[in-house]
C-alpha positions as CSV (number, residue, x, y, z in Angstrom):
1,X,68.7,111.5,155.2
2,X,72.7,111.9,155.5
3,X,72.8,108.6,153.4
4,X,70.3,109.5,150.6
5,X,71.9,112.9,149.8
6,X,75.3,111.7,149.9
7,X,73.9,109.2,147.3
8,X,72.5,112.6,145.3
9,X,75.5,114.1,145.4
10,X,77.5,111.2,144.3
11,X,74.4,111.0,141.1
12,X,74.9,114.6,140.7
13,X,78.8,114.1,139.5
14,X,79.2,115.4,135.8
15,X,80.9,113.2,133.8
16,X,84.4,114.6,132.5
17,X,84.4,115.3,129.1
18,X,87.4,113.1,127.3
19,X,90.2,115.1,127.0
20,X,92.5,114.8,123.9
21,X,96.3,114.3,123.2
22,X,97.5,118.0,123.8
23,X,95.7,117.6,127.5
24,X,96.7,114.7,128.3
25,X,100.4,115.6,127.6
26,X,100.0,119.3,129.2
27,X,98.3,118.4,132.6
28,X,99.4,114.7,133.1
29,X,103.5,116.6,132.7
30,X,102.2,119.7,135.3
31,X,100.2,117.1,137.3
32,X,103.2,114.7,137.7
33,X,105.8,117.3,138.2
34,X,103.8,119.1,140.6
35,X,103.5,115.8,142.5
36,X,107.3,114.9,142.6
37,X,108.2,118.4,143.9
38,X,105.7,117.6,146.5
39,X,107.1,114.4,147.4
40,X,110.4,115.7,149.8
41,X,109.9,112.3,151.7
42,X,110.1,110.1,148.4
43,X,112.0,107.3,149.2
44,X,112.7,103.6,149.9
45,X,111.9,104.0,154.0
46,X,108.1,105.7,152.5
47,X,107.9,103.3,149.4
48,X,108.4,100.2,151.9
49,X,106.2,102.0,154.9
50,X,103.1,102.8,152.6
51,X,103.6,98.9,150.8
52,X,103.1,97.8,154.5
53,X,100.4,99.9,155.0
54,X,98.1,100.1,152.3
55,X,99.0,96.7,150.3
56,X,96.0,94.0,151.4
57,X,96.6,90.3,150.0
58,X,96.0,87.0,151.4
59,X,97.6,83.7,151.4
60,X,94.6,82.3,150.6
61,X,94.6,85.0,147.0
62,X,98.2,83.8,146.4
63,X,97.0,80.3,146.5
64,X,94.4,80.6,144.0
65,X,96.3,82.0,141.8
66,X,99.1,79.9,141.6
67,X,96.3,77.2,141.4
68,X,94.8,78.7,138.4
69,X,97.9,79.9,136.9
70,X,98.5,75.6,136.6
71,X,94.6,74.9,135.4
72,X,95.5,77.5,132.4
73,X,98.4,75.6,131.9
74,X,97.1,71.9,132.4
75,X,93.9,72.9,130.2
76,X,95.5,74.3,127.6
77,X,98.2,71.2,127.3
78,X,94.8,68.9,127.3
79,X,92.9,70.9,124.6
80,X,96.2,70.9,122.9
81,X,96.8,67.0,122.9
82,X,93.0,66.5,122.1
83,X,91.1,69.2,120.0
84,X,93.6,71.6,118.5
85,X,96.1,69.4,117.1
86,X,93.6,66.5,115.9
87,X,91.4,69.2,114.2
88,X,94.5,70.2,112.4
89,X,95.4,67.1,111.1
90,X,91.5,66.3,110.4
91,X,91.6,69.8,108.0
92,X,94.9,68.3,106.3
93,X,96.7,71.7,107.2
94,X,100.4,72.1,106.2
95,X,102.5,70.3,108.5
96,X,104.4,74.3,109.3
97,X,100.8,75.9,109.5
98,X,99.1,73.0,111.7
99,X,101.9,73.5,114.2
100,X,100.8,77.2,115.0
101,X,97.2,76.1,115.2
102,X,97.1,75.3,119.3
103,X,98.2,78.6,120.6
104,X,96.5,80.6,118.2
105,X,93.3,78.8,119.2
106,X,94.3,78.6,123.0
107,X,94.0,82.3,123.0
108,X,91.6,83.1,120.9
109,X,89.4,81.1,123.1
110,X,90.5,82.7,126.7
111,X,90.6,86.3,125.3
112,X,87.0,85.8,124.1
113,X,85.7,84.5,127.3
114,X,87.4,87.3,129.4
115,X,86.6,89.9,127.0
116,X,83.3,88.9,127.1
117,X,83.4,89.4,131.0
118,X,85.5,92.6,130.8
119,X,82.5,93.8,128.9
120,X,79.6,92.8,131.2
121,X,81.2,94.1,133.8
122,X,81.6,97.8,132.2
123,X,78.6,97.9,129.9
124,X,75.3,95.6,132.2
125,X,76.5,96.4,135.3
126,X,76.0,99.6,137.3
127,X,80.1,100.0,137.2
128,X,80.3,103.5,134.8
129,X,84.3,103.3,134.6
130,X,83.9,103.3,131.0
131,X,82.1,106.4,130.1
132,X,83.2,107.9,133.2
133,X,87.0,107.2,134.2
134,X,87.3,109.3,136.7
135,X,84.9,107.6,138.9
136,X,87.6,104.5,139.2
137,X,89.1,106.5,142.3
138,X,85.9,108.1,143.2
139,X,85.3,106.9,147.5
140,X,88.6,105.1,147.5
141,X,89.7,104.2,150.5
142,X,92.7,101.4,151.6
143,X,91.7,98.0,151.8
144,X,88.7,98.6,151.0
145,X,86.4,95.2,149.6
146,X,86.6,94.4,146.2
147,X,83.3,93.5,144.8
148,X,83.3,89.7,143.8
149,X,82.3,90.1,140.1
150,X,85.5,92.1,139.5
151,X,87.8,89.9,142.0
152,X,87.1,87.3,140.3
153,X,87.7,89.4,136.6
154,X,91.2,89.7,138.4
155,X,91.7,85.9,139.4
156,X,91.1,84.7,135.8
157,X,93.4,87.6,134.6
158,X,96.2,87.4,136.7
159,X,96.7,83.7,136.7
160,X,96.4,83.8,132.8
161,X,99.3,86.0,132.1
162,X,101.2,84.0,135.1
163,X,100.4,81.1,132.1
164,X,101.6,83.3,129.7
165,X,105.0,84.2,131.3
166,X,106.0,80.4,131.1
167,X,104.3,79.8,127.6
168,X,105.8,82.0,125.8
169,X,109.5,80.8,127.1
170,X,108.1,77.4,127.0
171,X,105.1,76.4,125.2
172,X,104.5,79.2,122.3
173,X,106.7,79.9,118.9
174,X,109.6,82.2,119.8
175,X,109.1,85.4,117.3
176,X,110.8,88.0,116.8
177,X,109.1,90.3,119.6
178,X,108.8,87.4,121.8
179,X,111.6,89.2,124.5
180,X,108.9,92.1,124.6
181,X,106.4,89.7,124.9
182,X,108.0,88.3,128.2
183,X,108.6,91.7,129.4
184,X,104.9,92.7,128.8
185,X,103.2,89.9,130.3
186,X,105.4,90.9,133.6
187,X,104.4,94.5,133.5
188,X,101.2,93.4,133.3
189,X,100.9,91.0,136.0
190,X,102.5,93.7,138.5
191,X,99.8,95.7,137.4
192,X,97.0,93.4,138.1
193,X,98.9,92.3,141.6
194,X,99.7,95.6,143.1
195,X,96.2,97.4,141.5
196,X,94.4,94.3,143.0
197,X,96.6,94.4,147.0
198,X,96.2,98.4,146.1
199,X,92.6,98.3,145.8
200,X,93.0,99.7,142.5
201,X,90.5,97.5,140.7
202,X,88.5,99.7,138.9
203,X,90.4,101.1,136.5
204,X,92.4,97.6,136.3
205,X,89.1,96.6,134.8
206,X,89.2,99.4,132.1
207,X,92.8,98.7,130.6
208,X,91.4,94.7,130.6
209,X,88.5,95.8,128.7
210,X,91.3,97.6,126.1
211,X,93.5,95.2,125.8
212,X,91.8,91.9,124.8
213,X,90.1,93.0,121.9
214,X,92.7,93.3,119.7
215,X,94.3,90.1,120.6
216,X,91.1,88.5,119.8
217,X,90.9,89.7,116.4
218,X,95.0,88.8,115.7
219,X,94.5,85.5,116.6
220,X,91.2,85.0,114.7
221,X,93.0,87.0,111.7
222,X,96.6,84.0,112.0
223,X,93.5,80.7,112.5
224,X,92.2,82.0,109.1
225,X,95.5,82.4,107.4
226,X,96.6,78.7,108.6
227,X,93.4,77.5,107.3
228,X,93.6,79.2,103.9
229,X,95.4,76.2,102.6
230,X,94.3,73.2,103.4
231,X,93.6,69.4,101.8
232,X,95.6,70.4,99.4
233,X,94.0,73.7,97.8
234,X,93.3,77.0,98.5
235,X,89.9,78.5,100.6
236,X,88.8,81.8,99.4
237,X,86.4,82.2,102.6
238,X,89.5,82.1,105.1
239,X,91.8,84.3,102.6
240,X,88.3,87.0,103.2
241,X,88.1,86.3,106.5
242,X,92.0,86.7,107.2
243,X,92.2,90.4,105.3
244,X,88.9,91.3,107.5
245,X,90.1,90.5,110.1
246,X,93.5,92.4,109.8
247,X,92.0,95.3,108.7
248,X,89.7,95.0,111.6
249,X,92.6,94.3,114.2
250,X,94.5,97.2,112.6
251,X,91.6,99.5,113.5
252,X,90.6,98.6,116.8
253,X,94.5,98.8,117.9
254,X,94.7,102.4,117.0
255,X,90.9,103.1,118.7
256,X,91.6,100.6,122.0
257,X,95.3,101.0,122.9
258,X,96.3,104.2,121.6
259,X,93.0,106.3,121.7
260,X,91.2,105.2,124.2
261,X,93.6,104.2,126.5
262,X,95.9,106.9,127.0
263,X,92.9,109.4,127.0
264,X,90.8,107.0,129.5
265,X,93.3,105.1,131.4
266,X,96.4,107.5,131.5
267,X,94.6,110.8,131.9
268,X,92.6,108.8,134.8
269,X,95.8,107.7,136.5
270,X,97.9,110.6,136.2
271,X,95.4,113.7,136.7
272,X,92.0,112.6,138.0
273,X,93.6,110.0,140.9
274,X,95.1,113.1,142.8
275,X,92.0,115.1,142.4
276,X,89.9,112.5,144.3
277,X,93.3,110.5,146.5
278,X,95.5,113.7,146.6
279,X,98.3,111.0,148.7
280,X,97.4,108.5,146.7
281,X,99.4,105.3,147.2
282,X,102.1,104.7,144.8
283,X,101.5,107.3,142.6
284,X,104.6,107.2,140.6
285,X,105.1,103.6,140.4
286,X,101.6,102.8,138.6
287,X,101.7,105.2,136.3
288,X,105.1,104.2,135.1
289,X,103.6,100.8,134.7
290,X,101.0,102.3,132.8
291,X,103.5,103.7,130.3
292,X,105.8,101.6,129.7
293,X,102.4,99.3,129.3
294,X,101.4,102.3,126.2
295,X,105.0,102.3,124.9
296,X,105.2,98.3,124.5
297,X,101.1,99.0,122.6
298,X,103.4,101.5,120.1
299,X,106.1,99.2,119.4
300,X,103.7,96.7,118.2
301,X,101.7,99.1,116.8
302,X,105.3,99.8,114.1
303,X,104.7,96.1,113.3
304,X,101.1,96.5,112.1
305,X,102.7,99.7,110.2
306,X,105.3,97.2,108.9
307,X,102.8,95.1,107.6
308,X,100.3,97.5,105.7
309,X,103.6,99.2,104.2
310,X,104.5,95.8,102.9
311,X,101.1,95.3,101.7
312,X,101.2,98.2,99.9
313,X,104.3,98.2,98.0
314,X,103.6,94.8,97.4
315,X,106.1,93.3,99.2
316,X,103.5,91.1,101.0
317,X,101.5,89.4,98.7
318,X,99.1,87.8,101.6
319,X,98.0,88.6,105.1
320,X,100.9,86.7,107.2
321,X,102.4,87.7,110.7
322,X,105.2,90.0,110.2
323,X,106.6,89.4,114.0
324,X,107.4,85.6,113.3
325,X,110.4,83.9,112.1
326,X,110.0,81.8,108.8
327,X,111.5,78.3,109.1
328,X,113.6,78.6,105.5
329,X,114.8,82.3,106.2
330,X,116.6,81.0,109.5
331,X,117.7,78.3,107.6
332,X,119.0,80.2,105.1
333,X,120.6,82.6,107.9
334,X,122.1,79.7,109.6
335,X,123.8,78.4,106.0
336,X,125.3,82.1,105.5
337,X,126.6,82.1,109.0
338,X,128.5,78.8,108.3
339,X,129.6,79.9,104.8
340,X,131.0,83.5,106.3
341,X,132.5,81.0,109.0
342,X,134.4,79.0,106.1
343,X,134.9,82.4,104.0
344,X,137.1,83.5,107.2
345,X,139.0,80.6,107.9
346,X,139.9,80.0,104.5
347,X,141.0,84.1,104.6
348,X,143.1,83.1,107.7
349,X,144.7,79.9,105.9
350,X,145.8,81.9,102.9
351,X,148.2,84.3,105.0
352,X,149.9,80.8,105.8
353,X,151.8,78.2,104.4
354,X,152.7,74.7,105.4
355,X,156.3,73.9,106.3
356,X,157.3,70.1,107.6
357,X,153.5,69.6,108.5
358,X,153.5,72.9,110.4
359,X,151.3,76.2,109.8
360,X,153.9,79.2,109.3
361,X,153.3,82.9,108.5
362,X,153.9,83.9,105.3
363,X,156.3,86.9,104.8
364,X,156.3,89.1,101.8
């Protein structure tokens, strides 16, 4: 009888309306403040004592996912060295354009598979994180089990952006933003590690969900711009595709990353968590996570900006990825580096004179 109205009571939760930008900033600053004046033990000593005590991860968990984190890798080298680059070269692609093929494809493949996931798990499962975020900290308790369907969300998520960290120093084009792009993909796997030894799946599920998306779409949008030309002439299907698909991409970043998660995610973590956890573990440390995760979304988000503005004006004349570094424009920055080089040596040379082989000083 205890069990069964405990159930009711749990069914009989209203779900929180969304709250909007004003709210979030109001109560997540009162909320936050309120908690650090709170907080008179705050510290390295509690910080190290509550990591002890609430943090639950096993060797054999490591161990997967440094074994995974190596499959990514190994899997993506083979479909590299076997599909990717040979389908290039079968579509005649531009020697510059069929070089960018394999990681555009790697990811568009992974970020479709775990998106896919993502969404089964929030939208044909009984998990209501989506339309309900606060119920991600509802019955939390430490070290409590993570259900297998969402462990295993986190084992193929955490050892891919392990992957990423050495593929983007390593394996992918170096871009402009490709420092943030480290830094992200760090941020982000301290979030999946410490949510997951934390027991904060839930919610770890719902920024997932938010996140892939979009990259799905950019790397669908860049495939369709390499493949515009091709054989030797131009494809209107991929040049329709490629503006669809940036217009899309546009969207969806604004709606996922900006709109949704702030008011889903953020709200969730900073205000909701203490309602249901009020000593909630590592309270400060997440949620800075969190941010700096939404600050990195709206520095990309200035790129995308960047690139409608230049659409616009007509500066831009096709769809092309305004974060990467064209081969002739480096060349042509290297050449004006060496010129300026010889421009100041030769300014140098003309204060001097020779005299018996030797450089003197000129004085007027």
């Amino acid at each position: 009888m205890d069990t069964r109205a405990e159930c009711d009571s749990v069914n009989a939760r209203a779900v929180e309306p969304m709250p909007g930008y004003i709210e979030l900033v109001t109560r997540g600053y009162a909320v936050m403040v309120g908690a650090l004046q709170d907080c008179g033990a705050c510290g390295l000593e509690l910080a190290s004592r509550t990591l002890l005590d609430n943090a639950y991860i096993t060797w054999v968990e490591i161990g997967l996912f440094f074994m995974c984190t190596v499959m990514w890798t190994t899997m993506r080298r083979g479909l590299t060295a076997r599909l990717f680059k040979p389908f290039a070269e079968w579509c005649c692609l531009p020697p510059k354009d069929a070089a960018k093929v394999p990681e555009s494809a790697w990811k568009l493949l992974f970020c479709s598979m775990s998106w896919s996931y993502s969404t089964y798990l929030l939208f044909f499962t009984h998990y209501s994180f989506f339309h309900d975020p606060p119920s991600v900290f509802y019955d939390w308790k430490s070290g409590m089990t993570v259900p297998t369907d969402i462990a295993i969300a986190y084992l193929i998520q955490g050892s891919f952006y392990g992957h990423s960290i050495y593929a983007t120093v390593y394996m992918d084009a170096w871009r402009k933003d490709s420092t943030v792009m480290v830094v992200h993909h760090i941020i982000t796997l301290a979030l999946i590690t410490f949510s997951y030894a934390f027991r904060y799946h839930n919610i770890g599920v719902l920024v997932l969900f938010l996140h892939d998306l979009s990259d799905i779409q950019l790397e669908f949008t860049k495939l369709n711009v390499y493949f515009k030309t091709r054989g030797g002439s131009n494809h209107v299907i991929n040049d329709i595709l490629s503006n669809m698909g940036s217009v899309s991409f546009s969207i969806t970043w604004f709606w996922f990353r900006l709109y949704w998660f702030p008011l889903k995610v953020l709200y969730a973590s900073c205000v909701s968590s203490l309602d249901s956890v009020p000593n909630i573990p590592f309270y400060f440390f997440f949620n800075f996570l969190l941010f700096a995760l939404l600050l990195m979304n709206i520095y990309w988000f200035l790129y995308i900006v960047l690139f409608v503005v230049k659409v616009l004006t007509g500066q831009m004349s096709e769809v092309n990825d305004v974060r990467e570094y064209d081969e002739e424009e480096m060349k042509a920055a290297r050449l004006k580096m060496q010129e300026d080089d010889a421009d100041q040596q030769n300014s140098v040379n003309e204060g001097k004179h020779v005299q018996n082989g030797v450089m003197k000083e000129k004085h007027l």
